[in-house]
C-alpha positions in Angstrom: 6.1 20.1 -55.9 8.5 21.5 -53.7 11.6 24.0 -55.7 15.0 22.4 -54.3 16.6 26.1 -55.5 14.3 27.6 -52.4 15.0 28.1 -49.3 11.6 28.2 -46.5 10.8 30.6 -44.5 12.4 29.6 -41.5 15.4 29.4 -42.8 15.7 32.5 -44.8 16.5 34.8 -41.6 18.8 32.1 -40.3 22.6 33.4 -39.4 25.5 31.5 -39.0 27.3 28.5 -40.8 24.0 26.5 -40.2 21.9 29.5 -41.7 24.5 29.5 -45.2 23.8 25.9 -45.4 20.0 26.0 -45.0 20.2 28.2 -48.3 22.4 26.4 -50.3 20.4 24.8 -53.1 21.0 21.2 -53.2 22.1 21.0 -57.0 25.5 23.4 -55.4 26.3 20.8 -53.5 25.7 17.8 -55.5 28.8 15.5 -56.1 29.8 15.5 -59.5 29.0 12.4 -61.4 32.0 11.6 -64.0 31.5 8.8 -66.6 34.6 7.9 -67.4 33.9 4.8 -69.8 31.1 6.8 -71.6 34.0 9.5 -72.6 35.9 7.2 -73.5 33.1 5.4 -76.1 32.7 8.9 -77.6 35.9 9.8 -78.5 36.1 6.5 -80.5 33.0 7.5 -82.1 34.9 11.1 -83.3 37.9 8.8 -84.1 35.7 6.5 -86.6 34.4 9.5 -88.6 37.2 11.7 -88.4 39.1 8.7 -89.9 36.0 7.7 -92.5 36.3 11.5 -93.6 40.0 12.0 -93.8 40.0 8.7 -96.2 37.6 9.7 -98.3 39.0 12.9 -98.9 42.2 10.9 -99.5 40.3 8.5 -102.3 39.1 11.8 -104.2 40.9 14.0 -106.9 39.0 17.2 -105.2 38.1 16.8 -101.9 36.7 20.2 -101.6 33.5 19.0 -102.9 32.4 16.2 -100.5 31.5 19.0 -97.7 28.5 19.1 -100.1 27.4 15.8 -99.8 25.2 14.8 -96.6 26.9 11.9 -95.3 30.2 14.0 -94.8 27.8 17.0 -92.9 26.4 14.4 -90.6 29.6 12.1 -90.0 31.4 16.1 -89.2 28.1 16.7 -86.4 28.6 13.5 -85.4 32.3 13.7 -84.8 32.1 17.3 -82.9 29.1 16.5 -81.1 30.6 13.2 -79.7 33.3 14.9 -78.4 31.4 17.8 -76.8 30.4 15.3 -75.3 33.0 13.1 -74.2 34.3 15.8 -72.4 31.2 16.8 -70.8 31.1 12.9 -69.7 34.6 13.1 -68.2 34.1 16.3 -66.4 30.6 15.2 -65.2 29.0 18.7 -66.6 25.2 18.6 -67.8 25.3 16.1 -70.8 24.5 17.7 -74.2 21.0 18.3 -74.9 18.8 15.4 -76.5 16.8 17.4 -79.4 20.7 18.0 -80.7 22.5 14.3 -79.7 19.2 12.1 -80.6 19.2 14.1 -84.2 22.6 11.7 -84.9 20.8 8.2 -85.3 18.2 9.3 -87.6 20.9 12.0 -89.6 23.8 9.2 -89.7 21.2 6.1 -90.5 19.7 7.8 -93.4 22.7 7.6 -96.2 23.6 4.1 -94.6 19.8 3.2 -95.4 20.6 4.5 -98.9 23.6 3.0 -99.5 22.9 -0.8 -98.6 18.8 -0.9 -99.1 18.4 1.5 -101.8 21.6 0.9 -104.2 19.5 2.8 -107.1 19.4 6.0 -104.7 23.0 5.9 -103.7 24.3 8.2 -106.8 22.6 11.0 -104.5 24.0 14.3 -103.1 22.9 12.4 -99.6 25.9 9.5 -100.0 29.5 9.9 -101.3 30.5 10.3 -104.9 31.3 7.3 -107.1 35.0 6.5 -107.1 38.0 3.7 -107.9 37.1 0.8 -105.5 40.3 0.5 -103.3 41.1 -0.2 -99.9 40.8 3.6 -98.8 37.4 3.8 -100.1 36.1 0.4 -99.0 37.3 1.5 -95.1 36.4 5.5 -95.3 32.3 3.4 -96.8 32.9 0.8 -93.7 33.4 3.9 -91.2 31.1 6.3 -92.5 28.8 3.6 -93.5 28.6 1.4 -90.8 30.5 2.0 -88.0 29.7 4.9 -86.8 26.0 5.2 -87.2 26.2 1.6 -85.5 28.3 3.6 -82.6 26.4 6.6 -82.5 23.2 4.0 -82.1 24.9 1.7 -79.1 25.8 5.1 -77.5 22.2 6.0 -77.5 20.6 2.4 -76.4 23.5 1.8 -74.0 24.6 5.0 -72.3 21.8 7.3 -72.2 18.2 7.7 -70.2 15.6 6.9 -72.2 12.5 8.7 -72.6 14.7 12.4 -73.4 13.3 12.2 -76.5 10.4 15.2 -76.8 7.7 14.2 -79.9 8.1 17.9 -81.0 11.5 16.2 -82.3 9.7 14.8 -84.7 9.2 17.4 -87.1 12.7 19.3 -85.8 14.7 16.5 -86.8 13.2 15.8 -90.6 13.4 19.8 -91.7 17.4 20.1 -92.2 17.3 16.7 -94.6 13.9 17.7 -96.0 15.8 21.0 -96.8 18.7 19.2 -98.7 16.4 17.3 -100.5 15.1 20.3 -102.1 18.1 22.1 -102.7 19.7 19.1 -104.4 16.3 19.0 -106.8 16.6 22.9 -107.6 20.5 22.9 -107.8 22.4 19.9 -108.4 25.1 21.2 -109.8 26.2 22.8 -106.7 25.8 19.4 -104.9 28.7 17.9 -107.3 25.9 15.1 -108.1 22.8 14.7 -110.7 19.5 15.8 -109.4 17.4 12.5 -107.8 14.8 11.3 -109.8 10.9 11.4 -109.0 11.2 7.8 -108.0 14.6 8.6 -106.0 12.9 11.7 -104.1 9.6 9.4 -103.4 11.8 7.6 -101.5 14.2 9.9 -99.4 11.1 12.0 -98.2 9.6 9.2 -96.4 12.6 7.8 -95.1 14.0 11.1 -94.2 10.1 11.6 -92.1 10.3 7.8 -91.0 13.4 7.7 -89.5 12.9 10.6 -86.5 9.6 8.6 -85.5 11.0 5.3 -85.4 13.9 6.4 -83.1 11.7 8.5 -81.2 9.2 5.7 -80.4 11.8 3.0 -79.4 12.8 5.5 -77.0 9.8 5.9 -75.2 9.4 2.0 -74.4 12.9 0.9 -74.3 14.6 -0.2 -70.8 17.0 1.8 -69.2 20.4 0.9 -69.6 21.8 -0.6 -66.2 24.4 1.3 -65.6 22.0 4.4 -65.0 19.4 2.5 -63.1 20.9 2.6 -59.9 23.2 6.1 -59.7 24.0 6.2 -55.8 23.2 2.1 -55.1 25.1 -0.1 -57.3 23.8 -3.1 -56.1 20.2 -1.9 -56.3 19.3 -3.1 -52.5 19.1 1.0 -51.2 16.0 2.9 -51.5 18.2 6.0 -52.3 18.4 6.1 -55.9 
Protein backbone atom coordinates (compact mmCIF):
# COMPACT_ATOMS: atom_id res chain seq x y z
CA UNK A 1 0.00 0.00 0.00
CA UNK A 2 1.14 3.10 -1.29
CA UNK A 3 2.36 6.10 1.77
CA UNK A 4 0.23 9.33 0.66
CA UNK A 5 3.07 11.28 3.00
CA UNK A 6 5.71 10.15 0.04
CA UNK A 7 6.67 11.57 -2.64
CA UNK A 8 8.19 9.04 -5.86
CA UNK A 9 11.08 9.26 -7.35
CA UNK A 10 10.38 11.29 -10.14
CA UNK A 11 9.21 13.75 -8.40
CA UNK A 12 11.57 14.24 -5.72
CA UNK A 13 14.24 16.20 -7.96
CA UNK A 14 11.38 18.09 -9.55
CA UNK A 15 11.81 22.20 -9.37
CA UNK A 16 9.42 24.71 -9.76
CA UNK A 17 5.78 25.36 -8.47
CA UNK A 18 4.79 21.97 -10.11
CA UNK A 19 7.85 20.27 -8.34
CA UNK A 20 6.50 21.93 -4.56
CA UNK A 21 3.23 20.49 -5.40
CA UNK A 22 4.38 16.92 -6.36
CA UNK A 23 5.66 16.86 -2.68
CA UNK A 24 3.01 18.09 -0.80
CA UNK A 25 1.41 15.19 1.07
CA UNK A 26 -2.19 15.07 0.36
CA UNK A 27 -3.42 15.24 4.14
CA UNK A 28 -1.65 19.30 3.76
CA UNK A 29 -3.90 19.98 1.44
CA UNK A 30 -7.05 18.33 2.51
CA UNK A 31 -10.07 20.70 3.03
CA UNK A 32 -11.03 20.85 6.45
CA UNK A 33 -14.16 19.05 7.29
CA UNK A 34 -16.17 21.12 10.05
CA UNK A 35 -19.33 19.53 11.76
CA UNK A 36 -21.10 22.08 12.83
CA UNK A 37 -24.34 20.27 14.24
CA UNK A 38 -22.14 17.56 15.92
CA UNK A 39 -20.47 20.64 18.09
CA UNK A 40 -23.35 21.79 18.69
CA UNK A 41 -24.87 18.14 20.22
CA UNK A 42 -21.80 18.09 22.41
CA UNK A 43 -21.94 21.14 24.11
CA UNK A 44 -25.47 20.20 25.18
CA UNK A 45 -24.15 17.13 26.39
CA UNK A 46 -21.43 19.35 28.80
CA UNK A 47 -24.53 21.59 29.53
CA UNK A 48 -26.67 18.41 30.96
CA UNK A 49 -23.94 17.38 33.31
CA UNK A 50 -22.55 20.49 34.18
CA UNK A 51 -26.11 21.36 35.26
CA UNK A 52 -26.90 17.61 36.89
CA UNK A 53 -23.52 18.39 38.94
CA UNK A 54 -24.04 22.00 39.93
CA UNK A 55 -27.63 20.74 41.34
CA UNK A 56 -26.54 18.20 43.24
CA UNK A 57 -24.07 20.08 44.84
CA UNK A 58 -26.85 22.50 45.46
CA UNK A 59 -29.20 19.64 47.19
CA UNK A 60 -26.23 18.70 49.63
CA UNK A 61 -25.12 20.21 52.99
CA UNK A 62 -21.29 19.42 51.91
CA UNK A 63 -20.75 19.25 48.51
CA UNK A 64 -17.13 18.65 48.88
CA UNK A 65 -17.70 15.12 49.19
CA UNK A 66 -19.56 14.07 46.00
CA UNK A 67 -16.09 14.41 43.94
CA UNK A 68 -15.80 11.05 45.73
CA UNK A 69 -18.62 9.37 44.42
CA UNK A 70 -18.33 7.85 40.70
CA UNK A 71 -21.21 9.14 39.00
CA UNK A 72 -19.94 12.80 39.62
CA UNK A 73 -16.06 11.54 38.19
CA UNK A 74 -17.75 10.27 35.14
CA UNK A 75 -20.59 12.98 34.48
CA UNK A 76 -17.11 15.68 35.12
CA UNK A 77 -15.13 13.32 32.04
CA UNK A 78 -18.00 13.33 30.28
CA UNK A 79 -18.64 17.07 30.40
CA UNK A 80 -14.79 18.04 29.57
CA UNK A 81 -14.49 15.46 27.11
CA UNK A 82 -17.67 16.52 25.17
CA UNK A 83 -16.41 19.75 24.90
CA UNK A 84 -12.85 18.84 23.78
CA UNK A 85 -14.71 17.75 21.43
CA UNK A 86 -17.12 20.02 20.31
CA UNK A 87 -14.58 22.21 19.52
CA UNK A 88 -12.50 19.81 17.73
CA UNK A 89 -15.89 19.20 15.65
CA UNK A 90 -16.36 22.92 14.92
CA UNK A 91 -12.75 23.49 13.96
CA UNK A 92 -12.69 20.30 11.89
CA UNK A 93 -9.28 19.14 13.85
CA UNK A 94 -8.67 15.21 14.29
CA UNK A 95 -11.73 14.07 16.53
CA UNK A 96 -10.71 12.88 20.04
CA UNK A 97 -9.43 9.50 20.24
CA UNK A 98 -11.99 6.50 20.58
CA UNK A 99 -10.21 4.29 23.58
CA UNK A 100 -10.86 7.78 25.63
CA UNK A 101 -14.63 9.02 24.04
CA UNK A 102 -16.06 5.18 23.76
CA UNK A 103 -14.86 4.83 27.70
CA UNK A 104 -18.12 7.39 28.31
CA UNK A 105 -21.08 4.87 27.50
CA UNK A 106 -19.88 2.15 29.51
CA UNK A 107 -18.45 4.81 32.55
CA UNK A 108 -21.78 6.96 32.51
CA UNK A 109 -24.30 3.68 31.99
CA UNK A 110 -22.91 1.85 34.91
CA UNK A 111 -24.41 4.13 38.02
CA UNK A 112 -27.60 4.57 35.72
CA UNK A 113 -27.67 0.66 35.64
CA UNK A 114 -27.41 0.86 39.48
CA UNK A 115 -29.66 3.26 40.15
CA UNK A 116 -32.91 2.04 38.22
CA UNK A 117 -32.05 -1.95 37.93
CA UNK A 118 -30.24 -2.46 41.03
CA UNK A 119 -32.09 -0.18 43.74
CA UNK A 120 -30.45 -2.43 46.61
CA UNK A 121 -26.88 -1.32 45.17
CA UNK A 122 -27.62 2.34 44.79
CA UNK A 123 -26.44 3.27 48.57
CA UNK A 124 -22.88 2.73 46.82
CA UNK A 125 -19.82 5.10 46.54
CA UNK A 126 -20.67 4.44 42.54
CA UNK A 127 -24.24 6.62 42.70
CA UNK A 128 -25.00 9.79 44.70
CA UNK A 129 -25.58 10.08 48.40
CA UNK A 130 -29.14 9.75 49.80
CA UNK A 131 -30.78 13.11 50.32
CA UNK A 132 -34.35 15.19 50.83
CA UNK A 133 -36.36 14.26 47.66
CA UNK A 134 -36.96 17.83 46.03
CA UNK A 135 -37.11 19.22 42.78
CA UNK A 136 -33.22 19.90 42.69
CA UNK A 137 -32.47 16.41 43.33
CA UNK A 138 -35.12 14.78 41.17
CA UNK A 139 -33.56 17.00 38.05
CA UNK A 140 -29.61 16.93 39.07
CA UNK A 141 -30.93 12.24 39.25
CA UNK A 142 -32.81 12.97 35.72
CA UNK A 143 -29.53 14.65 34.23
CA UNK A 144 -27.01 12.68 35.69
CA UNK A 145 -29.12 9.74 35.52
CA UNK A 146 -30.65 9.73 32.39
CA UNK A 147 -29.96 12.28 30.16
CA UNK A 148 -26.72 12.36 29.66
CA UNK A 149 -25.62 8.78 29.46
CA UNK A 150 -28.69 8.64 26.94
CA UNK A 151 -26.73 11.78 25.04
CA UNK A 152 -23.41 10.52 25.39
CA UNK A 153 -24.97 7.13 23.78
CA UNK A 154 -26.97 8.97 20.64
CA UNK A 155 -23.60 10.79 20.22
CA UNK A 156 -21.87 7.59 19.76
CA UNK A 157 -24.65 5.62 17.57
CA UNK A 158 -25.41 8.80 15.57
CA UNK A 159 -22.38 10.84 15.03
CA UNK A 160 -19.41 8.64 14.99
CA UNK A 161 -17.79 5.80 12.51
CA UNK A 162 -18.28 2.73 13.82
CA UNK A 163 -15.93 0.05 14.13
CA UNK A 164 -13.13 2.70 16.19
CA UNK A 165 -13.59 0.54 18.80
CA UNK A 166 -10.12 -1.71 19.38
CA UNK A 167 -11.03 -5.15 21.63
CA UNK A 168 -7.82 -4.22 23.63
CA UNK A 169 -10.59 -1.67 25.07
CA UNK A 170 -12.00 -4.20 26.67
CA UNK A 171 -9.85 -4.68 29.56
CA UNK A 172 -8.67 -0.75 29.39
CA UNK A 173 -12.02 0.35 29.98
CA UNK A 174 -13.13 -2.00 33.13
CA UNK A 175 -9.56 -1.28 35.25
CA UNK A 176 -10.42 2.44 36.49
CA UNK A 177 -14.07 1.11 37.87
CA UNK A 178 -12.64 -2.20 38.90
CA UNK A 179 -10.09 0.03 40.79
CA UNK A 180 -12.93 2.01 42.66
CA UNK A 181 -14.54 -0.94 43.49
CA UNK A 182 -11.69 -1.98 45.55
CA UNK A 183 -10.88 1.10 47.16
CA UNK A 184 -14.49 1.65 48.25
CA UNK A 185 -14.27 -2.19 49.85
CA UNK A 186 -10.83 -1.34 51.70
CA UNK A 187 -11.77 2.40 52.59
CA UNK A 188 -15.23 3.45 52.69
CA UNK A 189 -15.03 5.95 54.90
CA UNK A 190 -13.09 8.10 52.52
CA UNK A 191 -15.80 7.36 49.90
CA UNK A 192 -18.52 9.28 52.31
CA UNK A 193 -20.59 5.87 51.83
CA UNK A 194 -20.73 2.31 53.62
CA UNK A 195 -18.65 -0.34 52.09
CA UNK A 196 -20.86 -2.64 49.35
CA UNK A 197 -21.73 -5.87 50.57
CA UNK A 198 -20.58 -9.31 49.14
CA UNK A 199 -23.79 -9.57 47.31
CA UNK A 200 -23.54 -5.67 46.19
CA UNK A 201 -19.72 -6.28 44.89
CA UNK A 202 -20.95 -9.70 43.00
CA UNK A 203 -22.83 -7.54 41.13
CA UNK A 204 -20.80 -4.32 40.14
CA UNK A 205 -17.75 -6.57 39.00
CA UNK A 206 -19.64 -8.12 36.30
CA UNK A 207 -21.44 -5.22 35.28
CA UNK A 208 -18.48 -3.02 35.48
CA UNK A 209 -16.64 -6.19 32.99
CA UNK A 210 -20.07 -6.50 30.92
CA UNK A 211 -20.58 -3.16 30.04
CA UNK A 212 -17.12 -2.38 27.88
CA UNK A 213 -17.97 -5.74 25.84
CA UNK A 214 -21.38 -5.06 25.17
CA UNK A 215 -20.60 -1.57 23.75
CA UNK A 216 -17.68 -2.76 22.04
CA UNK A 217 -19.50 -5.56 20.17
CA UNK A 218 -22.56 -3.34 18.98
CA UNK A 219 -19.86 -1.36 17.47
CA UNK A 220 -18.42 -3.77 15.41
CA UNK A 221 -21.88 -4.69 13.54
CA UNK A 222 -23.76 -1.52 13.76
CA UNK A 223 -24.52 0.67 10.47
CA UNK A 224 -22.80 3.66 9.92
CA UNK A 225 -24.65 6.69 10.63
CA UNK A 226 -25.67 8.47 7.25
CA UNK A 227 -24.40 11.49 7.60
CA UNK A 228 -20.76 9.96 7.49
CA UNK A 229 -21.49 7.48 4.72
CA UNK A 230 -21.14 9.68 1.89
CA UNK A 231 -18.30 12.63 3.00
CA UNK A 232 -17.63 14.28 -0.52
CA UNK A 233 -21.15 12.93 -2.37
CA UNK A 234 -24.20 13.75 -0.54
CA UNK A 235 -26.43 12.20 -2.65
CA UNK A 236 -24.43 8.99 -2.80
CA UNK A 237 -24.58 8.72 -6.83
CA UNK A 238 -20.39 9.70 -7.06
CA UNK A 239 -17.87 7.05 -6.84
CA UNK A 240 -15.62 9.56 -4.88
CA UNK A 241 -16.32 8.95 -1.36
Amino acid sequence: MSDPTRTSQSTRHATGPAGAAARTPAAAVAPTSRHPLAAAFRLLITAAALTGLVLAALGTAAPAPLLTRFTVQANLAAAVIAACSAHRAWTGRRPVSPRITGALVPFLFLPALLHYVFPAADSTAFTLPAATPGATQAVSHQLLYTLTPLAALADWLLLTAPRGFRPSYAWQWPAYPLLYLAFTLAAPAATGAPAPTAATAATLAPAVCALPLITIGIDQVRPAPRLLRNRISPTGISPLK
